[in-house]
N, C-alpha and C positions, 0 to 999 in steps of 0.2 A: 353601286347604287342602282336601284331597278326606275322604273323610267316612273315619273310621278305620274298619275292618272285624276280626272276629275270626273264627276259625276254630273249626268247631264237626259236632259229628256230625251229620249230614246224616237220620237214623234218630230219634235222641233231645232233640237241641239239645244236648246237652253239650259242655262247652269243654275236656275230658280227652280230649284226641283226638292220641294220636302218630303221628308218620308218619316213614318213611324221610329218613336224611337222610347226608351224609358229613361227617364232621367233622376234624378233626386236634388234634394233640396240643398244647400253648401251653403252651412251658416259662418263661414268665414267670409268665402269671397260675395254673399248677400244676393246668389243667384243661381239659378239653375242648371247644375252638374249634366255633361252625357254620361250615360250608365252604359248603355247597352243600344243597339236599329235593333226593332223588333224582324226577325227573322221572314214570317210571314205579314210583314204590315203592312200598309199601303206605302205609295208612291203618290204624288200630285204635281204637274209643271203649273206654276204659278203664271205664266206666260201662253200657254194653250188649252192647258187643261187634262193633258194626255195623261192616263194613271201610270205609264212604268217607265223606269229609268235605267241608264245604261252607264258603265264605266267607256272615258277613251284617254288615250294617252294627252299630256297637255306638250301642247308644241309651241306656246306663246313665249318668245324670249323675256320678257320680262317678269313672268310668273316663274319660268324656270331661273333666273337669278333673286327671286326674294325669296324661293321655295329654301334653295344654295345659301342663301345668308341666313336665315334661319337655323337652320340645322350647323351652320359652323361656330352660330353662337351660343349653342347648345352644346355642343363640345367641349 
């Protein structure tokens, strides 16, 4: 398994970081599908305001074991 990583304001470290993305409509589940991050799309921290964002590794023990349970329930 490679090391999970979270996306984060590259400015503040913040993890409120939206970015472009195309989605579609999912008339089963009554709500809007990801499709595709637009490649060239913007970035925005919801917390500073800084436009671009950064991958880093997540070292929170606790996020590393629901990440763990997740994936072994999907198994």
């Amino acid at each position: 398994m490679t090391q999970p990583e979270e996306y984060c304001c590259a400015d503040c470290g913040s993890t409120e970081v939206m970015v472009e993305a195309y989605c579609y409509w999912d008339n089963v589940t009554q709500r809007f599908a990801h499709y595709e991050t637009a490649d060239d799309g913007w970035d925005n921290c919801s917390d500073c305001g800084h436009d671009r964002g950064e991958f880093r590794p997540i070292t929170d023990l606790k996020t590393l074991a629901q990440i763990a349970i997740k994936q072994e329930e999907a198994a």
